[in-house]
C-alpha positions in Angstrom: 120.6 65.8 41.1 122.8 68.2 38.8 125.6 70.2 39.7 123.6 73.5 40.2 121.1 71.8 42.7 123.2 70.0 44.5 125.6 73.5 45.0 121.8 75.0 46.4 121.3 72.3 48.2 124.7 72.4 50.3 124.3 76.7 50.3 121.2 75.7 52.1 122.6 73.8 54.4 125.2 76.1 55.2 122.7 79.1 55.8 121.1 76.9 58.3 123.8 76.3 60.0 124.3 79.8 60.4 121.0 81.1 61.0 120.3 78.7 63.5 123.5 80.0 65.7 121.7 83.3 65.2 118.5 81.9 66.5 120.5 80.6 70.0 121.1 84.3 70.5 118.3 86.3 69.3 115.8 83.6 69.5 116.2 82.0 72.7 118.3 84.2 75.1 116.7 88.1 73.4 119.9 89.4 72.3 120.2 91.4 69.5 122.7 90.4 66.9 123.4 92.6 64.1 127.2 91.5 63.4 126.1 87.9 63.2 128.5 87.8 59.5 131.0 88.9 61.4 131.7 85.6 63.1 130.6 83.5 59.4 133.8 85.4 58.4 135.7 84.5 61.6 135.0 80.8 61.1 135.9 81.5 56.8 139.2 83.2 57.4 140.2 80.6 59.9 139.6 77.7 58.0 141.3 79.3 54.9 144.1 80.7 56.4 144.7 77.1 58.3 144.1 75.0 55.3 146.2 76.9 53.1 148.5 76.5 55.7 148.5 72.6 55.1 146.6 71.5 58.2 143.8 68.4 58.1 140.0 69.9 57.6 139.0 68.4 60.7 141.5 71.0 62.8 140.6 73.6 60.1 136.8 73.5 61.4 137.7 72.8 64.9 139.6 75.7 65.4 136.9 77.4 63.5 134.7 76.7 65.7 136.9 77.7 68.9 138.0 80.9 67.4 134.7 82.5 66.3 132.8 80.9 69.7 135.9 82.6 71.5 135.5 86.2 69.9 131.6 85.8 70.7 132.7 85.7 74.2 134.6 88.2 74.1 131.9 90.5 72.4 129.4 88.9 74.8 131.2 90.0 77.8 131.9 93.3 76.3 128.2 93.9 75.4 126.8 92.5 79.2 126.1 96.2 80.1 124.1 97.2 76.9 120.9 95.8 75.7 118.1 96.3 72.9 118.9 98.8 71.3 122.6 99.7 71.8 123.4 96.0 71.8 122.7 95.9 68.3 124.7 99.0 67.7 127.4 96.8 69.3 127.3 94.0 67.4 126.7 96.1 64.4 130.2 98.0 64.9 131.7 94.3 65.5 130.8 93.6 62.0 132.3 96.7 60.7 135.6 96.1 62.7 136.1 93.0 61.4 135.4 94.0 57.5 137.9 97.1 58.3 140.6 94.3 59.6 140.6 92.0 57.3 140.9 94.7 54.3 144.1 96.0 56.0 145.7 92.3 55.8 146.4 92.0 51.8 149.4 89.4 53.1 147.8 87.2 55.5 144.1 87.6 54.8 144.0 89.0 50.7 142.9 92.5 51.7 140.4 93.6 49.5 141.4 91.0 46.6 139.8 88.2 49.1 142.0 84.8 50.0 141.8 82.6 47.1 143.6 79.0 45.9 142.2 77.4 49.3 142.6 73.2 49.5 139.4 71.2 49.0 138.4 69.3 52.1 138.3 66.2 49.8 135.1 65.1 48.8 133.2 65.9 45.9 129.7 67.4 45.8 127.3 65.1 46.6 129.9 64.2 49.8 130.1 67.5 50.9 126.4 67.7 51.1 126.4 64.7 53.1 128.8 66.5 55.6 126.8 69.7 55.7 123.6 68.0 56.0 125.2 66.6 59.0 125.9 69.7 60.6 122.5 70.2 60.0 121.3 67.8 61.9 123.8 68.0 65.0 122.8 71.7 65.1 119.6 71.5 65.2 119.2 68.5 67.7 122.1 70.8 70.3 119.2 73.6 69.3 116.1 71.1 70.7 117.9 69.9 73.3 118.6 73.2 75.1 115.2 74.2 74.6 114.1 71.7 76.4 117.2 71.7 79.3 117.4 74.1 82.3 119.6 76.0 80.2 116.6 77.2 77.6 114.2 78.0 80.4 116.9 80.2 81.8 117.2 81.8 78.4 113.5 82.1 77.9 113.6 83.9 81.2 116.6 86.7 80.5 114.8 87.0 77.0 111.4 88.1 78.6 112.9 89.9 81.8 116.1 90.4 82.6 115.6 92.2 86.4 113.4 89.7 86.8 115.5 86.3 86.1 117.9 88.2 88.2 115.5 87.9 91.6 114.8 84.3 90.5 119.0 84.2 90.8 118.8 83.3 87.1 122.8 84.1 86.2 122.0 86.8 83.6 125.6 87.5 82.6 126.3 83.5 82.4 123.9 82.7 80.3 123.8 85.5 77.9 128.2 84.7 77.6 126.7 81.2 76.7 124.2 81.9 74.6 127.1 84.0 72.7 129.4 81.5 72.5 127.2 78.5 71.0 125.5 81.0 68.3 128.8 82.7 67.3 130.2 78.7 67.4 127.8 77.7 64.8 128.6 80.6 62.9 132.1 79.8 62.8 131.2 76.1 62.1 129.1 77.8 58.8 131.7 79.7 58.1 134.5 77.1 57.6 132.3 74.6 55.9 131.2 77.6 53.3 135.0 78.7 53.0 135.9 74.9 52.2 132.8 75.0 49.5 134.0 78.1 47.3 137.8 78.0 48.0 137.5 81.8 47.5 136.4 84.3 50.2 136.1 87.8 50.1 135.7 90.5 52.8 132.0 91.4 51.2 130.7 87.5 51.6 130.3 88.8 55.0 129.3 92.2 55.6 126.2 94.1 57.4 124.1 92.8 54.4 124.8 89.3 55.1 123.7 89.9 59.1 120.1 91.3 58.1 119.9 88.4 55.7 120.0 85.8 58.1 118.0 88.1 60.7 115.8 87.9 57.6 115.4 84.6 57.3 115.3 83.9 61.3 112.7 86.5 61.6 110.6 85.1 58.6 110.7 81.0 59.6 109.8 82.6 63.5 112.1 83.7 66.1 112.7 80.9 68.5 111.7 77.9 66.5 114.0 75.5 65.3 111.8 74.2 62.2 110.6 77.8 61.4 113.7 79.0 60.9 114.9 75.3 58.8 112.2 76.5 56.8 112.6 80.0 56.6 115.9 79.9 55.8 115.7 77.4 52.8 112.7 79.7 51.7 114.7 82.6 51.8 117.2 80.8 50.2 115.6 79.3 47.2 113.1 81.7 46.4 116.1 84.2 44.7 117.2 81.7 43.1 113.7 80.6 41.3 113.4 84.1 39.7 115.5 86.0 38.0 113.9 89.2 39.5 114.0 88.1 43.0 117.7 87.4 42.4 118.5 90.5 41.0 116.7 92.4 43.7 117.4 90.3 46.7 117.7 92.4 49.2 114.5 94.0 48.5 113.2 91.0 48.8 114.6 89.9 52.2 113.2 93.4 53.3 109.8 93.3 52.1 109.5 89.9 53.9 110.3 90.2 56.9 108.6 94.0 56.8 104.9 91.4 55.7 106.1 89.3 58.6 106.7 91.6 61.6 103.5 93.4 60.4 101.1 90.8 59.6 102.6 87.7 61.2 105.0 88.1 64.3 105.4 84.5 65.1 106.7 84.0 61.6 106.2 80.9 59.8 106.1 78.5 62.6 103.6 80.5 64.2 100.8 81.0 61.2 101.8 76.9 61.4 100.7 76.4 65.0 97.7 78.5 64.3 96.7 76.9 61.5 97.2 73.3 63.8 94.9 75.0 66.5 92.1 76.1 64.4 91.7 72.5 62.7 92.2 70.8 66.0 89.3 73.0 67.6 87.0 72.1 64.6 87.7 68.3 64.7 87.3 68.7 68.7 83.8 70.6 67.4 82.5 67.6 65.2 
């Protein structure tokens, strides 16, 4: 594996990562996230403002982790009273606060200019796509496993009804704090790992466009679903990145996809997949 795939390979990884912190909150527990960068950044500007600082990488990502799982609490518990629509307002204007502060910081942060000369975590490519194929993996099994605990069927239940979890004395402001705190976590985690990868961050890496992307690529691999949005989000991913058009007109693509997939297919990608499961498993029950 050359240089350039193994570079895609670990962006994948790291867009996984991230989209599956997304998926914790949107997915599972129905909040709206449109400021999802906002904590990538968090998790970034943590890690690079710690490393250059001379600390290990393994307290670099740590605190990366706290801090951005902490300011999604903080967000959550300012957003408890809001929902649908002017929760992703909210989150929306978090993303903009956070580009507008870390602009104003040209000492601490590198203003505009972004924060360059950051320390390598000490591994070369092929070992730092071991590391991030490792978050991969510890992601998505926490991801499985809450599904499958009390804790998702609580989720499930605030994201289909929240009046009505709250008669079942489902703890709606609990759980949508904790839902908050492990996506925004993951988010941060992405963050760091991505800051250690390009040793250069700039305030743009993680503006509003950055949020629909990886709503984009939630939406596409189907809300909910731990493999669909694996998938999804290395589709969305690669694809740009196999044509030079695509590439150039990104954005447009991310758009007309997940306009195709909210219009034609809902479920997204896992969904057309569970179909497709259903329809040959009624034919072979047929024969």
């Amino acid at each position: 594996m050359g240089i350039y795939e193994l570079s895609l390979a670990i962006i994948v990884c790291i867009n996984i990562v991230l989209a599956l912190g997304l998926n914790l909150i949107t997915g599972y527990c129905g909040q709206i996230s449109l400021g999802h960068a906002a904590f990538f950044g968090i998790g970034a500007y943590t890690v690079g403002v710690l490393a250059k600082a001379g600390f290990p990488s393994a307290v670099c990502i740590f605190a990366a982790i706290l801090m951005a799982g902490f300011i999604g609490i903080i967000v959550g518990t300012a957003s408890l009273r809001v929902r649908d629509d002017f929760l992703a307002i909210t989150t929306m204007g978090v993303g903009f606060l956070f580009l507008g502060i870390i602009r104003q910081q040209e000492g601490l942060l590198g203003g505009e200019m972004g924060l360059s000369g950051i320390p390598t975590i000490g591994f070369d490519k092929p070992g730092f796509l071991v590391i991030a194929f490792i978050a991969v993996i510890l992601c998505s099994a926490l991801s499985l496993y809450i599904k499958r605990s009390w804790m998702g069927f609580a989720f499930d239940a605030v994201a289909t009804d929240e009046d009505t979890a709250k008669l079942l004395t489902v703890d709606v402001a609990a759980y949508k704090l904790t839902a908050f705190a492990l996506g925004t976590a993951m988010a941060g985690l992405a963050g760091g790992l991505y800051c250690y990868f390009t040793r250069f961050i700039m305030p743009d890496d993680f503006g509003f466009l950055t949020s629909i992307s990886v709503l984009s690529m939630v939406a596409v691999g189907g809300i909910g679903s731990v493999p669909g949005v694996i998938i999804g989000t290395a589709l969305l991913t690669l694809l740009p990145e196999m044509s030079t058009f695509l590439s150039d007109y990104k954005l447009l693509f991310y758009g007309a996809m997940l306009f195709a997939v909210m219009r034609f297919a809902p479920e997204g990608i896992a969904g057309i997949g569970t179909r497709v499961v259903q329809i040959y498993g009624r034919r072979g029950d047929a024969k």
